[in-house]
C-alpha positions as CSV (number, residue, x, y, z in Angstrom):
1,X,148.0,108.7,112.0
2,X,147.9,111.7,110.1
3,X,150.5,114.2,110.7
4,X,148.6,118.0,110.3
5,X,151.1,120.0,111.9
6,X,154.3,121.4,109.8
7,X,157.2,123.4,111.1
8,X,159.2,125.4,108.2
9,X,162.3,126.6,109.1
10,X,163.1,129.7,107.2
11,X,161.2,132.6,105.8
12,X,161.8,133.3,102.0
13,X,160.0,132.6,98.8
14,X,160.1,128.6,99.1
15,X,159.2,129.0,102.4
16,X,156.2,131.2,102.1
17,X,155.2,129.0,98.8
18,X,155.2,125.3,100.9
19,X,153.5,127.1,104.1
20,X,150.2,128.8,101.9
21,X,150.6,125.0,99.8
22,X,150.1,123.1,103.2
23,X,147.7,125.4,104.3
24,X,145.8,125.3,101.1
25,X,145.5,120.8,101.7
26,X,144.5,121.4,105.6
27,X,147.7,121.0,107.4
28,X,148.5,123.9,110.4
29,X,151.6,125.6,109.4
30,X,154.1,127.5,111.8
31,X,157.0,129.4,110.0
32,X,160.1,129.8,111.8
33,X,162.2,133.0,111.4
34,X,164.5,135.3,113.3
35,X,162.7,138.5,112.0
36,X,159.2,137.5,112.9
37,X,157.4,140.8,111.7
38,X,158.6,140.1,107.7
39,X,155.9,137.6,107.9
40,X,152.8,139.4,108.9
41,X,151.6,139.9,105.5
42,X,152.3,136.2,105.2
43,X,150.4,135.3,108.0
44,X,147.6,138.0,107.3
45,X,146.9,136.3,103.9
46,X,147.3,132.6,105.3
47,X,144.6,132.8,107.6
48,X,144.0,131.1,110.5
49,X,145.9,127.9,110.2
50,X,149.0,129.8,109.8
51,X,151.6,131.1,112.7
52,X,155.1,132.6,112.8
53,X,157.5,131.9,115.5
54,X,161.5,131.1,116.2
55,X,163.4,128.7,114.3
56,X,162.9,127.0,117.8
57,X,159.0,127.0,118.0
58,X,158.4,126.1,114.5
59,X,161.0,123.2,115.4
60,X,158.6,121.9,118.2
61,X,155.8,122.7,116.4
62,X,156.0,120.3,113.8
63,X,155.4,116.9,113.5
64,X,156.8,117.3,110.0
65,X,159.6,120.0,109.7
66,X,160.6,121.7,105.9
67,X,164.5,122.7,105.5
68,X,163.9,126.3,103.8
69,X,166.7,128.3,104.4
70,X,170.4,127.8,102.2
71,X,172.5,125.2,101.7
72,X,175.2,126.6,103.7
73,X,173.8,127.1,107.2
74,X,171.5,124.4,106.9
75,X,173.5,121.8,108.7
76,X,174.2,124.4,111.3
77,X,170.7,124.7,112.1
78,X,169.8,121.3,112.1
79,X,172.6,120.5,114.3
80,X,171.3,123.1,117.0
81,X,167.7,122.1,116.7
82,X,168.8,118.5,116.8
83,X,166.8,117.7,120.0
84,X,163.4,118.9,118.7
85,X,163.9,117.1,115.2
86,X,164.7,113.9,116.9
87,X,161.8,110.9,115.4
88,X,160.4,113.3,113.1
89,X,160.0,113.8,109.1
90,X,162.5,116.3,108.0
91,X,161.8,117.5,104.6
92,X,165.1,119.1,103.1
93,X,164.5,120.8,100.0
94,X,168.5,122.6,99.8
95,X,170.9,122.3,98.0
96,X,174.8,122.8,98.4
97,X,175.4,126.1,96.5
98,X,178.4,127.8,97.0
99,X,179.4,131.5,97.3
100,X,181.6,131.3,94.1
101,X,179.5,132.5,90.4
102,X,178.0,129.9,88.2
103,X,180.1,128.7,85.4
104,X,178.8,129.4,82.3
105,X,176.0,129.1,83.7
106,X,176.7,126.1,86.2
107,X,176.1,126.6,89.8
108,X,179.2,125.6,91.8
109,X,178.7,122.8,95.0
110,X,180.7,123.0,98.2
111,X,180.1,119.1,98.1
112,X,181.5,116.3,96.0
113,X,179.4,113.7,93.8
114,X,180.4,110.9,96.7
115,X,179.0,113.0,99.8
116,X,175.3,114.7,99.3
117,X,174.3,117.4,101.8
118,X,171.2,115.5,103.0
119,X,173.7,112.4,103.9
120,X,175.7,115.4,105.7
121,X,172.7,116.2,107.4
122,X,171.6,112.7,108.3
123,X,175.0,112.0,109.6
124,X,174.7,115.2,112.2
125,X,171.1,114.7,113.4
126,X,171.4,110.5,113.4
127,X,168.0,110.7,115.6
128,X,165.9,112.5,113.0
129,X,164.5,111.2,109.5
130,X,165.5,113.1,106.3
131,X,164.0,113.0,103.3
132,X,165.5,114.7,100.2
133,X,162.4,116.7,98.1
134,X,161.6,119.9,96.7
135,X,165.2,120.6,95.7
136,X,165.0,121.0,91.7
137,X,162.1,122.9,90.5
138,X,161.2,126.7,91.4
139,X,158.8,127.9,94.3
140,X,155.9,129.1,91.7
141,X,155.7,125.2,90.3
142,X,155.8,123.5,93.8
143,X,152.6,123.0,94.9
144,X,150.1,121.7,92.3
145,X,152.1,122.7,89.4
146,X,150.3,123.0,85.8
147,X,152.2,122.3,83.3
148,X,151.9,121.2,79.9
149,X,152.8,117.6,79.3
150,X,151.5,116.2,82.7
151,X,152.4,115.9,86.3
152,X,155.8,116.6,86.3
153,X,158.6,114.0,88.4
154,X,159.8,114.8,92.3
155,X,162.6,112.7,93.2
156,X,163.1,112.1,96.6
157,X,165.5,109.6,98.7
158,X,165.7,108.6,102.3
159,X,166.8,105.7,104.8
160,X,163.2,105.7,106.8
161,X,160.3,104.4,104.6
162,X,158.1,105.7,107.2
163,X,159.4,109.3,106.8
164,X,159.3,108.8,102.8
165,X,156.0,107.9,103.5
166,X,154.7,111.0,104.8
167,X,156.5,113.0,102.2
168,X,154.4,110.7,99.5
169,X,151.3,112.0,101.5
170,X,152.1,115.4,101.2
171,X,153.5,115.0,97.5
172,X,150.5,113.5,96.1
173,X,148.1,115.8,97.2
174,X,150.5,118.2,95.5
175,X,149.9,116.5,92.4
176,X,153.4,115.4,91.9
177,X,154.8,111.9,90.2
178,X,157.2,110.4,92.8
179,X,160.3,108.8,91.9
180,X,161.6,107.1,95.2
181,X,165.0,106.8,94.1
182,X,166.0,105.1,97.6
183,X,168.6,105.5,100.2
184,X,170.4,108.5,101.5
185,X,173.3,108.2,99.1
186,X,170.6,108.3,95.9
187,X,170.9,112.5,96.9
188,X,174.6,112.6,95.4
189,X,172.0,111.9,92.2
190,X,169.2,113.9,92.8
191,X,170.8,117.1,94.6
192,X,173.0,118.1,91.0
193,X,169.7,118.2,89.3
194,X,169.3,121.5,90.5
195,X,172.0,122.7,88.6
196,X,170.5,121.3,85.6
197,X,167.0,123.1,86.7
198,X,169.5,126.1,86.7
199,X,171.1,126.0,83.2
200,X,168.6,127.5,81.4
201,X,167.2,130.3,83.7
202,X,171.2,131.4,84.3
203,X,171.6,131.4,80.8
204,X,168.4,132.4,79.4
205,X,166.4,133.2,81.5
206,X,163.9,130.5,81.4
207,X,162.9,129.1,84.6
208,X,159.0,127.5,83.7
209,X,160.2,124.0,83.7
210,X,160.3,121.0,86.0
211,X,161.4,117.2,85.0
212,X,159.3,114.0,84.3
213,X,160.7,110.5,84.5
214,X,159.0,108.8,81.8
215,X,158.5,104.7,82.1
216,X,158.4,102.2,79.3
C-alpha cells in the first residue's frame, strides 16, 4: 500500500525543500514546528496538500516521518515522540555536528566512527524503522537534482527492508541512484560523508556538488 502522508519534523531550509518535493510527487505533507506562523508563506506557496502543525501532529500525521531538525536534539525528539513513530518509516537525514568550528575546514562529530547517530537513534526508539538518507548533499539538489554527469548517488542504510523500501519509493521518483549500503552500522560510513560534502563549500565556497558511485 502506498504511503501518501509524510510528517516532517522541523521547519528550516531542508525541511521546507523535502515538504514542496513531496508535495510536488503527490504525497500530503504536514510540517511540524514549535513557531507555527514562520511557515505561512511555506504553506501559502505549497498549496493545498500542505499543513503546519506541532512536532506532535506532524508526528501522528505521518505514515512516513522526515528527521529535519539538528543533529544534536534529534535523539531528544525522537525519544519524546517515540509512541507516535512506533511501525513507521523514519527518514533521518542529520548528521552529528558539533558546536566546536570546522577544522581546516572539517566539521567536528560528537560521535565516534564505531557508533553512528542513526544507530543511536535506532537504539532509543527500538519500535520505529530508521532509515539513514538525505544526509550528504545540500537542500537546493535534493529533490530531482540536475546535474551534469548524471543522476547523482544517495546512500542510505537500515535494519527494515520494508522501511528501505519506502525510502526507495520516494528516492526514485526523486530521480536519485540508490546505493543500499545495508544495516544500521553501514551509517558510521555514510554519516562522515557529509563532512566530505562540506570540505569544499567551508573552504571555497563551493557547495554545487553531490556524489555518484560509479559500477564496473
Amino acid at each position: 500500500m502506498t504511503k501518501n502522508k509524510i510528517g516532517i519534523l522541523g521547519s528550516g531550509q531542508v525541511a521546507q525543500v523535502l515538504g514542496s518535493g513531496f508535495i510536488k510527487h503527490g504525497y500530503e505533507v504536514m510540517i511540524g514546528t514549535r513557531e507555527t506562523s514562520k511557515l505561512n508563506e511555506w504553506k501559502s506557496k505549497a498549496g493545498a496538500k500542505a499543513s503546519v502543525g506541532s512536532f506532535g501532529d506532524a508526528a501522528a500525521f505521518g505514515e512516513i516521518i522526515v528527521l529535519a531538525v539538528k543533529g544534536g536534539v534529534v535523539e531528544e525528539l525522537a525519544t519524546g515522540l517515540a509512541s507516535s513513530l512506533a511501525g513507521k518509516t523514519i527518514i533521518d537525514p542529520t548528521n552529528p555536528i558539533a558546536a566546536a568550528a570546522p577544522e581546516n575546514g572539517v566539521l567536528r562529530y560528537f560521535t565516534d566512527i564505531n557508533l553512528s547517530l542513526l544507530e543511536r537513534l535506532q537504539k532509543a526508539v527500538p519500535s520505529a524503522n530508521f532509515v539513514k538518507a538525505f544526509n550528504s548533499v545540500g537542500s537546493n539538489f535534493m529533490v530531482n537534482p540536475k546535474i551534469p554527469g548524471g543522476k547523482p548517488t544517495m546512500f542510505i542504510a537500515g535494519n527494515n527492508e520494508a522501511a528501505k523500501g519506502d525510502v526507495k519509493v520516494i528516492l526514485e521518483k526523486f530521480e536519485w541512484d540508490i546505493a543500499d549500503m545495508g544495516k544500521a552500522e553501514a551509517a558510521r560510513a555514510i554519516e562522515p560523508l557529509c563532512m566530505l560534502w562540506c570540505i569544499p563549500g567551508i573552504t571555497k565556497g563551493e557547495w554545487s556538488h553531490a556524489f555518484k558511485l560509479l559500477k564496473a
